[in-house]
C-alpha positions as CSV (number, residue, x, y, z in Angstrom):
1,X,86.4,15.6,86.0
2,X,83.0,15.4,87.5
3,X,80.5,16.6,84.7
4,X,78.2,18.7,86.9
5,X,80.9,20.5,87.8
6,X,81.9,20.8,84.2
7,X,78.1,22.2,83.2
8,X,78.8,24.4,86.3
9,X,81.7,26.1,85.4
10,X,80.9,26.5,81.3
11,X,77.3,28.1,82.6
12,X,79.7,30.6,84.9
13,X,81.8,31.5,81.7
14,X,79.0,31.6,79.5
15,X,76.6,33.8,81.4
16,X,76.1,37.2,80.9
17,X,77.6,39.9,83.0
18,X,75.5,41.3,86.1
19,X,76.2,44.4,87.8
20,X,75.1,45.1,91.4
21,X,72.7,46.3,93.1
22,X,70.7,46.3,89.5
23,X,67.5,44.5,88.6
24,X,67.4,42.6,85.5
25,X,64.9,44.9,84.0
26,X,65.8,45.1,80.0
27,X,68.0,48.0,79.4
28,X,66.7,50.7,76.8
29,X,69.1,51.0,73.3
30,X,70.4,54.5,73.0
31,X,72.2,55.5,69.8
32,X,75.6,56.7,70.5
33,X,77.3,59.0,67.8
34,X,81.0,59.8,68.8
35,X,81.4,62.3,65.4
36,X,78.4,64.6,66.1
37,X,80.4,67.2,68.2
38,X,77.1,69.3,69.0
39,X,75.4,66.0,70.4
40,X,79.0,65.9,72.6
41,X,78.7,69.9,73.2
42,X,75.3,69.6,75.0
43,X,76.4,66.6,76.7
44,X,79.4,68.4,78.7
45,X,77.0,71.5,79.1
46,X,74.4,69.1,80.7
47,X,77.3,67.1,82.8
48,X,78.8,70.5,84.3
49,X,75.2,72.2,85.0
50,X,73.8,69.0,87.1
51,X,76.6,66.2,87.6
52,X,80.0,68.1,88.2
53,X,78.8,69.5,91.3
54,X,79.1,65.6,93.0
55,X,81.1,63.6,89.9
56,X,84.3,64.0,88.9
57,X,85.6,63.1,85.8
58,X,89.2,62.8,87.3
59,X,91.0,60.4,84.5
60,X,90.4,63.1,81.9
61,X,91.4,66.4,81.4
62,X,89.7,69.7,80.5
63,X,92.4,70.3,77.9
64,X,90.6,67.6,75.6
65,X,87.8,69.7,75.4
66,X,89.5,72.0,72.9
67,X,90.5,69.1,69.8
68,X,87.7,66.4,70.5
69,X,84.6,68.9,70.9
70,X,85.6,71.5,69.0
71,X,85.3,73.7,71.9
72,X,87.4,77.4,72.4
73,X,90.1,77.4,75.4
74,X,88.6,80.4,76.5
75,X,84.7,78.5,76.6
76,X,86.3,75.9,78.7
77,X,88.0,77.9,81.4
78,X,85.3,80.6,81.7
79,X,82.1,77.4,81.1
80,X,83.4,74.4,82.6
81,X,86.2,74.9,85.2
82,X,84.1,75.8,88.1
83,X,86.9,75.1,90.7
84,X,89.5,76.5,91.3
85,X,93.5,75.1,93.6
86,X,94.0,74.7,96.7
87,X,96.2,77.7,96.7
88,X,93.0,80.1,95.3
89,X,94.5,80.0,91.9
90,X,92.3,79.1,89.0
91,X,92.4,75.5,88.1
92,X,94.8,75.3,84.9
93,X,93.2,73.9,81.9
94,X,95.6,70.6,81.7
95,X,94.3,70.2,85.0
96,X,92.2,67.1,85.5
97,X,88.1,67.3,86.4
98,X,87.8,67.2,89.9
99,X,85.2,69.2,92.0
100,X,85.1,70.8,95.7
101,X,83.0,68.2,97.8
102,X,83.6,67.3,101.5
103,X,84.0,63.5,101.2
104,X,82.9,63.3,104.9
105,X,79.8,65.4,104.7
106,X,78.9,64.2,101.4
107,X,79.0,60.9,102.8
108,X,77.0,62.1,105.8
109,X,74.2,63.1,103.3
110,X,74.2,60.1,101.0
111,X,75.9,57.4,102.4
112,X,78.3,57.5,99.8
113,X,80.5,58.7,98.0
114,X,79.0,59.8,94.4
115,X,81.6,57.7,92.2
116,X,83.9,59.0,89.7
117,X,82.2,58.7,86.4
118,X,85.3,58.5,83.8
119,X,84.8,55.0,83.3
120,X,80.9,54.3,83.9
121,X,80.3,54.0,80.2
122,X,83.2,51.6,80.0
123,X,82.4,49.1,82.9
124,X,78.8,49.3,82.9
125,X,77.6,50.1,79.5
126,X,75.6,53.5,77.6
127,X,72.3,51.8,77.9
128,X,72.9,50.8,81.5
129,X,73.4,54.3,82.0
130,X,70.4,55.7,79.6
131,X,68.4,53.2,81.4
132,X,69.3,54.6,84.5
133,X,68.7,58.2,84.0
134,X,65.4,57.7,82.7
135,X,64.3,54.8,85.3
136,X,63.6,57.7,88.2
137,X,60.4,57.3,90.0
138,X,58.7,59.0,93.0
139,X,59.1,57.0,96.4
140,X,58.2,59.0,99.2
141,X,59.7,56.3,101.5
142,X,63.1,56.7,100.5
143,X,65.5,59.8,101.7
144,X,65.7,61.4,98.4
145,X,61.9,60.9,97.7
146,X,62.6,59.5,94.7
147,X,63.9,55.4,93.8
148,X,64.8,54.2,90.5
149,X,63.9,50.5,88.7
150,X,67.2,49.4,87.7
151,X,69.4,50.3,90.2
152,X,66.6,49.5,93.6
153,X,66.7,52.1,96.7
154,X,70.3,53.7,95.2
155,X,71.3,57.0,97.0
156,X,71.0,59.4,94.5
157,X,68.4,62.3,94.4
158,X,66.9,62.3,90.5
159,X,68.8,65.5,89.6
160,X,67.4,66.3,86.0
161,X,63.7,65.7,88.3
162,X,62.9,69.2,86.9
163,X,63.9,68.5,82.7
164,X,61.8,65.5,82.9
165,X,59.2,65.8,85.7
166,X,58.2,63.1,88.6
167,X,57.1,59.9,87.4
168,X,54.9,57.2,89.4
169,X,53.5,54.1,88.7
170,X,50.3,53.6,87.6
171,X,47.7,50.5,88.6
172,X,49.0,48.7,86.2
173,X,52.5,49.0,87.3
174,X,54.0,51.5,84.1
175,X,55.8,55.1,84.8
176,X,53.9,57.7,83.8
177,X,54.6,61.5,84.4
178,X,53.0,62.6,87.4
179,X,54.2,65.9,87.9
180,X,55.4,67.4,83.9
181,X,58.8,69.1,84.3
182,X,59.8,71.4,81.5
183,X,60.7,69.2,79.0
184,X,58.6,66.8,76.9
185,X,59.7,62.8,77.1
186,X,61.1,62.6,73.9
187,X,63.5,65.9,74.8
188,X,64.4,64.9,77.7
189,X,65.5,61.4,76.1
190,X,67.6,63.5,73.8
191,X,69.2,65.2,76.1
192,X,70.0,62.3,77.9
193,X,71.4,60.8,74.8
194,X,73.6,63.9,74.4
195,X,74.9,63.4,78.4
196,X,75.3,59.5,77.8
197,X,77.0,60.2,74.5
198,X,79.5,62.6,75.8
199,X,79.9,60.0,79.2
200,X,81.2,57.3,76.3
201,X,83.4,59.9,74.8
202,X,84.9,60.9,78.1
203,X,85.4,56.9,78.9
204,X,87.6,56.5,75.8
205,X,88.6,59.6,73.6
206,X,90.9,57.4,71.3
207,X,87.8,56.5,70.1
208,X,87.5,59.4,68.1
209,X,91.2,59.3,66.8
210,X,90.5,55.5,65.8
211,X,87.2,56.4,63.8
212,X,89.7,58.8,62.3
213,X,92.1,56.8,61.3
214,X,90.1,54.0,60.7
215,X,88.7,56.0,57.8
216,X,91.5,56.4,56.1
217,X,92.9,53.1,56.3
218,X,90.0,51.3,54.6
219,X,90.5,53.7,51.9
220,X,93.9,52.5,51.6
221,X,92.8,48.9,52.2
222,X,90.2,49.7,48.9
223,X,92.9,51.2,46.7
224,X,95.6,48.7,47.7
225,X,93.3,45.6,46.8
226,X,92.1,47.7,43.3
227,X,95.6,47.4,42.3
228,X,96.6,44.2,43.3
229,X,93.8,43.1,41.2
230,X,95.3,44.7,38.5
231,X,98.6,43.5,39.3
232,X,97.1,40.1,38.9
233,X,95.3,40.6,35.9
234,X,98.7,41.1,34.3
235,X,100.4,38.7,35.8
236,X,98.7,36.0,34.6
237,X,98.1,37.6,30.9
238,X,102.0,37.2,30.6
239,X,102.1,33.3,31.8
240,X,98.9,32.8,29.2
């Protein structure tokens, strides 16, 4: 086999992943803890308030809500069911998280169709998507006003613009707040944190039952190895 295409093929396999449409900026660590249910709590308030209205979360169900964040059945359906079936009834709370956009006029308005984000944490990453949300920045020459350095001239009007304020860049080419919005950075990184960490949650909620589990079984992994030592110990005493 021809070794260029050898060296070709083992630097396809070997380098790293690349997602579209994103710039190769470095992408910002986030700390993702899938046990702090008040971190998950303000991350579903936050998602519901500002994303639901264009996301949908369709390939989970409101139903989770009650076990995995600790959350009350009546919270849920009076909080964060906001649509309701096409017959007028109340969406059920087994029902999956859809929402009530047009996909023709939302299309119309942004030129696409705001994905589904059940599986963004999966197939691009939590920092892609802290990175993202915090990577805003005003650009009066796009339709939105606004751009964003990882993901160049996406279609997607900076939302949470008010929590965290208008950034621009400065002479030296670094985001700094131009325009303060309510929060300070380092809440507004928090709360983005809480919306990213609920986003992973949402992507896999076995997770939690594995950390769970997991638990429990090196426990057992602990004690069972304790006494095969000891097992051992008088094995061996009896062959001496």
């Amino acid at each position: 086999m021809n070794k260029a295409y050898i060296f070709f093929l083992l630097g396809f396999i070997l380098s790293p992943p690349v997602f579209g449409a994103s710039t190769s900026i470095e992408l910002k660590p986030v700390f993702i803890d899938l046990g702090n249910k008040a971190s998950l709590q303000r991350g579903a308030q936050i998602f519901f308030n500002n994303c639901s209205g264009c996301h949908t979360l369709q390939y989970h169900r409101y139903s989770k809500f009650v076990n995995d964040l600790g959350v009350s059945e009546a919270m849920v359906k009076s909080n964060l069911i906001l649509t309701s079936q096409k017959s007028g009834e109340p969406t059920k709370l087994g029902s999956t998280i859809t929402n009530s956009i047009n996909h023709d006029s939302i299309k119309e308005a942004f030129g696409v169709v705001p994905p589904d984000l059940t599986l963004t944490a999966r197939s691009r990453g939590p920092e892609w998507i802290y990175t993202f949300l915090t990577s805003f920045y005003e650009d009066n020459t796009r339709p939105m006003g606004v751009n964003n350095s990882l993901y160049p001239n996406v279609n997607m009007p900076h939302v949470l613009w008010y929590k965290e304020g208008l950034k621009s860049y400065d002479g030296n080419n670094q985001l700094f707040i131009k325009i303060p919005g309510q929060l300070t950075q380092k809440e507004y990184e928090q709360e983005i944190t809480d919306l990213v960490n609920f986003l992973t949650y949402v992507s896999e909620p076995a997770q939690l039952e594995r950390y769970s589990i997991g638990f429990w079984v090196m426990i057992f992994l602990v004690f069972f190895a304790f006494i095969t030592y000891l097992l051992k110990i008088e094995y061996w005493r009896d062959i001496k």
